[in-house]
C-alpha positions in Angstrom: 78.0 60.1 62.8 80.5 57.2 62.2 79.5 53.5 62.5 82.8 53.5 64.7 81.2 56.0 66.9 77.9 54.2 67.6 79.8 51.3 68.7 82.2 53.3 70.9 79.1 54.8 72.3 77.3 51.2 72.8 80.8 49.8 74.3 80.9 52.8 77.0 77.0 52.3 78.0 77.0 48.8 78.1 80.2 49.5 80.7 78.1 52.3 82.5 80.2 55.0 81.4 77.9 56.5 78.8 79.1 60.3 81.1 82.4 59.7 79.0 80.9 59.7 75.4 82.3 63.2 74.1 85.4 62.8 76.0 86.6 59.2 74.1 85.0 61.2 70.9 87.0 64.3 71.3 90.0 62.3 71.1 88.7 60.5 68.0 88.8 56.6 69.7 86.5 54.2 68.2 86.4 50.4 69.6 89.4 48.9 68.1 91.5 51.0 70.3 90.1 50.8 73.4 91.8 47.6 74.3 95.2 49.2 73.5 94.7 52.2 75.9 96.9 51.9 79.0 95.8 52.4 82.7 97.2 55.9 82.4 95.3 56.7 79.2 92.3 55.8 80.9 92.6 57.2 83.9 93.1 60.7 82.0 90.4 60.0 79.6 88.1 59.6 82.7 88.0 55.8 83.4 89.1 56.2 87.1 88.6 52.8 88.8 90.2 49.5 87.6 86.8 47.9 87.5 85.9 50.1 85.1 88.7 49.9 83.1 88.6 46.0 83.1 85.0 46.5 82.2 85.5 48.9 79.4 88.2 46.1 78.0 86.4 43.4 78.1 83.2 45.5 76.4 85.5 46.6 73.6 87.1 42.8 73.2 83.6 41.8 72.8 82.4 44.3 70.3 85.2 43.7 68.0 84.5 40.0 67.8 81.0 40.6 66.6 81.7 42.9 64.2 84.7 40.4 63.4 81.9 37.6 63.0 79.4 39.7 61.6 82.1 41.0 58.8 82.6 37.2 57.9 79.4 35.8 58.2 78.5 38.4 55.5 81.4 37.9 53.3 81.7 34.3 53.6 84.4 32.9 52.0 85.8 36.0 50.9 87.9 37.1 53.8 90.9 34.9 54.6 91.1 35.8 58.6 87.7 34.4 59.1 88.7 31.2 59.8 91.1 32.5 62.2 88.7 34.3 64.8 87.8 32.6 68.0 85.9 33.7 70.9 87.7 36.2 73.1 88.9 34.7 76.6 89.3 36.6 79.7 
């Protein structure tokens, strides 16, 4: 299985929609895209209430700035963006 894939699965069970696993899989998601998925995506994808798609956002935006700061922390000076990342806001 995919790193990609863990983390999607972490980002849906830390939202409480671990049911929706194989579904987001099917359609070969990982984390980065989850914050570009619109309402109607979501809603057809499963994620039926806006709390849970504002949950589900804000899990994804929060995954990807670890593995933003994790990526830089172990490649310290070698990746130009680093400097650039800040903690998301909601």
């Amino acid at each position: 299985m995919a790193a990609d894939n863990l983390n999607l699965r972490d980002v849906l069970q830390t939202a409480g929609l671990s049911t929706l696993v194989a579904k987001f899989e099917g359609e070969r998601m990982d984390v980065t895209m989850l914050q570009s998925l619109s309402d109607s995506d979501m809603i057809r994808l499963g994620v039926e209430t806006i709390g849970d798609r504002v949950r589900l956002r804000h899990c994804a935006k929060q995954q990807v700035y670890i593995l933003d700061y994790f990526l830089c922390s172990t490649h310290r000076g070698s990746v130009s963006y680093c400097t650039q990342l800040s903690l998301p806001s909601d």
